[in-house]
C-alpha positions in Angstrom: -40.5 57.0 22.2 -40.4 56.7 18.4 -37.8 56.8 16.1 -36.8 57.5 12.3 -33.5 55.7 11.1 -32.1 57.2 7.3 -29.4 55.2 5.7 -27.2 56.5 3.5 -25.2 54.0 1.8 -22.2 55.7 0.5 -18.6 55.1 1.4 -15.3 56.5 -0.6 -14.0 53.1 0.5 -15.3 50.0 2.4 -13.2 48.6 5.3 -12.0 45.0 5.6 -14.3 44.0 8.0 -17.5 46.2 6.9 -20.5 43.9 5.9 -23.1 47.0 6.1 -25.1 47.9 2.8 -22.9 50.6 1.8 -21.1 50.7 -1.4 -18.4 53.0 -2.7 -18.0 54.4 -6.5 -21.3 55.1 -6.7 -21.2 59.0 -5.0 -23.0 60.8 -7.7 -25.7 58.4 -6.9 -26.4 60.5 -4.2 -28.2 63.2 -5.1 -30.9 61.0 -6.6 -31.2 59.3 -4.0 -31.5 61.6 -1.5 -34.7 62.6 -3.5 -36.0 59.5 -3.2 -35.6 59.3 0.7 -37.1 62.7 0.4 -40.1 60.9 -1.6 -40.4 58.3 0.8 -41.1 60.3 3.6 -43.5 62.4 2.1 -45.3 59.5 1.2 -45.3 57.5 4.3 -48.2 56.1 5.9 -46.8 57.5 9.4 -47.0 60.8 8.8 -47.3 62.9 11.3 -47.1 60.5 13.9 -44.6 62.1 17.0 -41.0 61.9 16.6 -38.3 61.7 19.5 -34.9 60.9 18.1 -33.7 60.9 14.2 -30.5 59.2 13.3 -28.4 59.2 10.1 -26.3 56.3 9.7 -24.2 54.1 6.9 -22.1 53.9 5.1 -20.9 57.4 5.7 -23.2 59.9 5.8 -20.6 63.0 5.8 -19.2 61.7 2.7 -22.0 62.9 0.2 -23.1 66.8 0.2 -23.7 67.8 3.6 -27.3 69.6 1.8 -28.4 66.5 0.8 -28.6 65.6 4.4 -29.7 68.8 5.5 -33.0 68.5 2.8 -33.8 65.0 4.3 -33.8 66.2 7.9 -36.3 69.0 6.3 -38.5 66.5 4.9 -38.7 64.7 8.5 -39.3 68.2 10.2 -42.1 68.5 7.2 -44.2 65.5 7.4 -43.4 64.3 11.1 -44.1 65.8 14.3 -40.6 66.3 15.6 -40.3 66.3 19.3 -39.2 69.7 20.7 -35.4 68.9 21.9 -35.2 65.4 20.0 -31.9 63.8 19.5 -30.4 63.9 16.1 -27.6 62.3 15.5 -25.2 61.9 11.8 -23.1 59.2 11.7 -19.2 60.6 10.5 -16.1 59.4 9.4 -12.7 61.4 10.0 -11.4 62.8 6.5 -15.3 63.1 5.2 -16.3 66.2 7.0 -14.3 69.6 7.3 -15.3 72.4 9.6 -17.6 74.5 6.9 -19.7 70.9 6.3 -20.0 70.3 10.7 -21.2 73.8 11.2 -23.7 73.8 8.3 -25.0 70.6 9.7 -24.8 72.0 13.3 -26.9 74.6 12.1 -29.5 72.5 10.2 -30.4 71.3 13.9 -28.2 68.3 14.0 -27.2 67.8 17.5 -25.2 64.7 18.5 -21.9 63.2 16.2 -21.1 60.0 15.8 -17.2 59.8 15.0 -15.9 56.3 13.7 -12.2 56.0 15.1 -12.0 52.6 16.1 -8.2 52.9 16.8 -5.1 55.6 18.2 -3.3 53.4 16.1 -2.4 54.7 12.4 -0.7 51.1 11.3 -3.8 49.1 12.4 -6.1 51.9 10.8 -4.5 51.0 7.8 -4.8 47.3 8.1 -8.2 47.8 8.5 -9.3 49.6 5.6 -9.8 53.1 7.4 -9.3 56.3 5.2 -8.1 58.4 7.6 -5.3 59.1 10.7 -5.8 59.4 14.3 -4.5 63.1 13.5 -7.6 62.9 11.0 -10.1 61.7 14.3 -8.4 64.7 16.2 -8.9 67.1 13.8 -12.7 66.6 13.1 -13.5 65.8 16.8 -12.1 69.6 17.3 -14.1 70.7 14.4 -17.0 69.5 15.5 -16.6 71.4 18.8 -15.9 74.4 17.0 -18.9 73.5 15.0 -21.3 73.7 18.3 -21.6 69.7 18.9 -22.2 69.2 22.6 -23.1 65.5 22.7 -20.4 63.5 20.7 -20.1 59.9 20.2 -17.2 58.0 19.1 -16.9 54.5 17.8 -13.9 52.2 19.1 -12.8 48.5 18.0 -11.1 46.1 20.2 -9.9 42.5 18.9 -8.2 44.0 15.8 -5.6 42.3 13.9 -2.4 42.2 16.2 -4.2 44.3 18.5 -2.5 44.5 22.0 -3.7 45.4 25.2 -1.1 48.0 25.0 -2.4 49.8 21.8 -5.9 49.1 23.2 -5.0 51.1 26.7 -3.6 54.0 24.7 -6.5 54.1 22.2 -8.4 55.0 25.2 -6.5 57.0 27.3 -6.1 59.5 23.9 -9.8 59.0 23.5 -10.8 59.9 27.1 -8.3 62.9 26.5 -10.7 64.5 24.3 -14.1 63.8 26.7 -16.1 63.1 24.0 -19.9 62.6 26.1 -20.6 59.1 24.7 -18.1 56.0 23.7 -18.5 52.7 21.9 -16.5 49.8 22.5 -17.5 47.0 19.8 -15.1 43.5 19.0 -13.9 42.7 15.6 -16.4 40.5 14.3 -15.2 38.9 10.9 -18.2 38.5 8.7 -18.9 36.3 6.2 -18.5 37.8 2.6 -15.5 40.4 3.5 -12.3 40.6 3.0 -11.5 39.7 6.4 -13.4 36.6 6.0 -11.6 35.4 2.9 -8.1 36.2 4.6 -9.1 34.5 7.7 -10.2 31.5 5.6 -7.0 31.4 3.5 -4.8 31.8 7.3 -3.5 35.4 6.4 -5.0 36.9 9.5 -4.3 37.0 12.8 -6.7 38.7 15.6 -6.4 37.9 19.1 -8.1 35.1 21.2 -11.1 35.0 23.0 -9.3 35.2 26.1 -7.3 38.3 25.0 -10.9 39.4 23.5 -12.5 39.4 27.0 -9.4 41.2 28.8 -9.6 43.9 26.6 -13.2 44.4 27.0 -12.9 44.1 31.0 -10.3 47.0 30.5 -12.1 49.2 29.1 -15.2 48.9 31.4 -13.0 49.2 34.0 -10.6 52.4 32.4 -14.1 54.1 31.8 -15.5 53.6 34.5 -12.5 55.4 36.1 -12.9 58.5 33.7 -17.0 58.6 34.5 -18.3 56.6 31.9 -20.9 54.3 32.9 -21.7 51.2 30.5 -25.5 51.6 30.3 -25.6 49.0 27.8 -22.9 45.8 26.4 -20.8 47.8 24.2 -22.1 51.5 24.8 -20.7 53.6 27.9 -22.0 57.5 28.4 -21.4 60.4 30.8 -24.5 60.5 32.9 -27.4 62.2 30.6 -25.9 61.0 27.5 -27.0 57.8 26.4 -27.9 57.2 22.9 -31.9 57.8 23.0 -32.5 55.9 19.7 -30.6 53.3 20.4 -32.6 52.9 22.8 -35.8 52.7 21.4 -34.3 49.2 19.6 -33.0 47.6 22.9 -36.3 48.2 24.6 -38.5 47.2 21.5 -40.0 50.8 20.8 -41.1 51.5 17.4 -38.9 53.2 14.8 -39.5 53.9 10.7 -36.7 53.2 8.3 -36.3 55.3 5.6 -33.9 54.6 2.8 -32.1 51.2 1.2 -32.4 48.0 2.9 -33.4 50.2 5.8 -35.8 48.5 8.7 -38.8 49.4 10.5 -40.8 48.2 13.5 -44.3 50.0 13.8 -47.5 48.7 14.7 -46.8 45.5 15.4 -45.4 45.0 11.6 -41.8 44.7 10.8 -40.8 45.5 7.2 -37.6 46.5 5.2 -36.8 48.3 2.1 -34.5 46.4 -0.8 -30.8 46.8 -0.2 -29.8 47.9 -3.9 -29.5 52.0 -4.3 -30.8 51.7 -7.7 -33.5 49.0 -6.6 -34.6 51.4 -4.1 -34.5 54.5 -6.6 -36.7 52.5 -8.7 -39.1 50.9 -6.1 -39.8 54.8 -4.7 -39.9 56.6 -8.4 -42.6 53.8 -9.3 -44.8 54.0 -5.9 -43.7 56.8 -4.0 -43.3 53.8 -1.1 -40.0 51.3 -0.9 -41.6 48.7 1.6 -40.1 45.3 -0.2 -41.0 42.5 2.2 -42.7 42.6 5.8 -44.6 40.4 8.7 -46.6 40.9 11.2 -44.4 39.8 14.4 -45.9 37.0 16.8 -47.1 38.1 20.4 -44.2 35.4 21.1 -41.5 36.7 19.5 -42.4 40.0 20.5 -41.6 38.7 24.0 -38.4 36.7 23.1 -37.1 40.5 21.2 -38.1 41.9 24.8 -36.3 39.6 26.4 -33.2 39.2 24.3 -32.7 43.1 23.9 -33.5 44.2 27.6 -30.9 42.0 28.7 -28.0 44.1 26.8 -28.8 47.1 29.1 -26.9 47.5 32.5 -30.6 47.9 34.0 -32.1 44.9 32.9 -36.0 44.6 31.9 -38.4 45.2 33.6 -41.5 42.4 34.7 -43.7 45.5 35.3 -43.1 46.9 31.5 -43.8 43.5 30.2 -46.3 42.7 32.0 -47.8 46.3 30.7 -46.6 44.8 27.0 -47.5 41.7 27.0 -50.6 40.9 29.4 -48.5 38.3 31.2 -46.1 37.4 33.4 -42.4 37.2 32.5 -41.5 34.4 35.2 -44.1 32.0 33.9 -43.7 32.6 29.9 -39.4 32.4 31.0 -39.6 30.1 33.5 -37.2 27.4 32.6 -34.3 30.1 31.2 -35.0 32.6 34.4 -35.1 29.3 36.5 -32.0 28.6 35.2 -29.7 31.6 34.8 -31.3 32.6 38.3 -30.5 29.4 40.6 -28.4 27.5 38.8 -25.9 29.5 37.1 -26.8 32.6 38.5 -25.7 34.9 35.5 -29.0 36.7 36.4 -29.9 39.2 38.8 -33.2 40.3 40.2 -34.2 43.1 42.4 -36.2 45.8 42.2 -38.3 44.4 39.9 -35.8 43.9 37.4 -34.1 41.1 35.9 -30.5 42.0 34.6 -27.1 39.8 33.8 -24.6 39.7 36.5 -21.6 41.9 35.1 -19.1 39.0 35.6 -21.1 37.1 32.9 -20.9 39.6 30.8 -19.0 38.5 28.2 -20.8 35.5 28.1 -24.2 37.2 27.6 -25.2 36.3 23.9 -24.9 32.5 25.7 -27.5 33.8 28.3 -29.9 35.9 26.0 -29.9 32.8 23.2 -31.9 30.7 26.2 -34.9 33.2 26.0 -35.8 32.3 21.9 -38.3 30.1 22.4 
């Protein structure tokens, strides 16, 4: 499979934690630039090639002119062969998209919503930067129904500040309520550069341990699981037939084209990115009609690490067949001193079937397993 990512960096306000390229202010921006995506498209060197899955993500996509999205999905159906019944998927935020703006898209061909709620919880919405209300989520999740969107996705956080298991168990539970087809259970990470970061490093924030961390994670594999959502991958859990198909094209090292600033592509063995500023990008597009900034042609190697390091995340593993297919060799003798290890000794890894997979005990420790196979 093949997929096209657009970013579209606009936000009415950036969250505490947010380290994404997105920027707020800068709205009336938008129009230009979605001109520019348009340009870039046209002008790509992969035209026509076939297309299975088309996401818009941010920033917030919802929160510019839902036409300007709609003219950049026409550009992809224009100079791309769009598989019949691919997934397309806009990322959303609650407050940023009425019903008129979800049923225009609907109608566009948009077929699967991505909802960012993180939390039930309006006071730690607030702490965190969020615009809107859990009343807001509720609102826009039934809007998007209304709307015609059958395959819904919704973004949760865990680890928050003063988050409690109790808050996280009701977060779900109102979550589940709904049935959206497709949940995503990410930790807090506090980035570097955000205002999270600086409060952290000045002692004005308080999340909870790693110990709290993991409990809170194991409760909602296991409260999903209940409700018949099955974690296909770390942090993703879908009903059966809806897992996100371009997000897996990343974890099992397909190819996808970026379109868009600071948005990244993997095709033909070459990885390359465009710059991050809107105005650089603007610029970089009106002057070329391309917005390629900087790119490398990715080692046989580290092709095999990126295999290795991304299969892991899914529930089913990777497969030694597939990379032996990929790669021309054989994933026990390139690994042998990580698989040797995580097999045997610690035995955080699984085989059978003719697929090598982390034990789901370990987890939570599984960046600790997947840093063993950069060689």
């Amino acid at each position: 499979m093949t997929g096209i990512y657009i970013h579209i960096p606009f936000c009415i306000k950036k969250c505490a934690y947010c380290d994404f390229n997105s920027y707020s202010g800068i709205r009336d921006m938008s129009y230009s630039y979605g001109k520019a995506v348009r340009a870039e498209i046209k002008n790509s060197p992969y035209k026509n090639k076939k297309i299975d899955t088309v996401y818009f993500g941010g920033g917030t996509p919802t929160c510019i002119d839902e036409k300007i999205l709609i003219d950049i999905l026409a550009a992809v159906r224009e100079h791309f062969d769009l598989a019949e019944g691919a997934e397309i998927t806009v990322e959303c935020n609650p407050g940023t998209a009425d019903f008129e703006k979800l049923l225009a898209l609907r109608r566009a061909g948009f077929n699967r919503l991505s909802i960012g709620c993180q939390s039930a919880d309006d006071k730690l919405l607030k702490k965190i930067g969020r615009i809107h209300t859990f009343k807001d989520f509720e609102n826009c999740f039934f809007g998007a129904r209304r709307a015609g969107f059958e395959n819904i996705s919704v973004d949760l956080m865990f680890g928050l500040p003063e988050h409690t298991a109790e808050i996280w168990r009701g977060t779900l539970r109102k979550v589940t309520e709904l049935g959206p087809e497709h949940i995503s259970a990410y930790s807090l990470k506090i980035e570097e550069g955000t205002p999270f970061f600086e409060m952290k490093s000045r002692g004005e924030l308080s999340v909870p341990d790693d110990d709290a961390n993991r409990e809170m994670y194991d409760a909602a594999v296991e409260f999903l699981k209940d409700r018949g959502y099955f974690r296909y991958e770390i942090s993703n859990f879908s009903k059966a037939g809806f897992e996100s198909r371009h997000n897996l094209i990343y974890w099992t090292l397909g190819e996808y084209i970026g379109f868009g600033a600071g948005a990244h592509s993997f095709a033909g063995g070459r990885r390359f990115s465009n710059p991050l500023g809107v105005s650089d990008y603007i610029d970089f597009v009106s002057s070329g009609g391309r917005a390629e900034d900087s790119a490398e042609t990715e080692p046989d190697i580290d092709m095999m690490c990126e295999f290795m390091f991304l299969g892991l995340r899914l529930d089913n593993g990777v497969s030694e067949r597939e990379f032996k297919k990929r790669f021309g060799k054989n994933m026990r003798e390139v690994f042998k001193i990580p698989l040797e290890k995580h097999l045997n000794v610690t035995r955080a890894l699984a085989s059978g079937g003719g697929n090598i997979k982390i034990r789901p005990e370990y987890t939570y420790v599984s960046n600790l397993i997947m840093s063993d196979f950069i060689l």
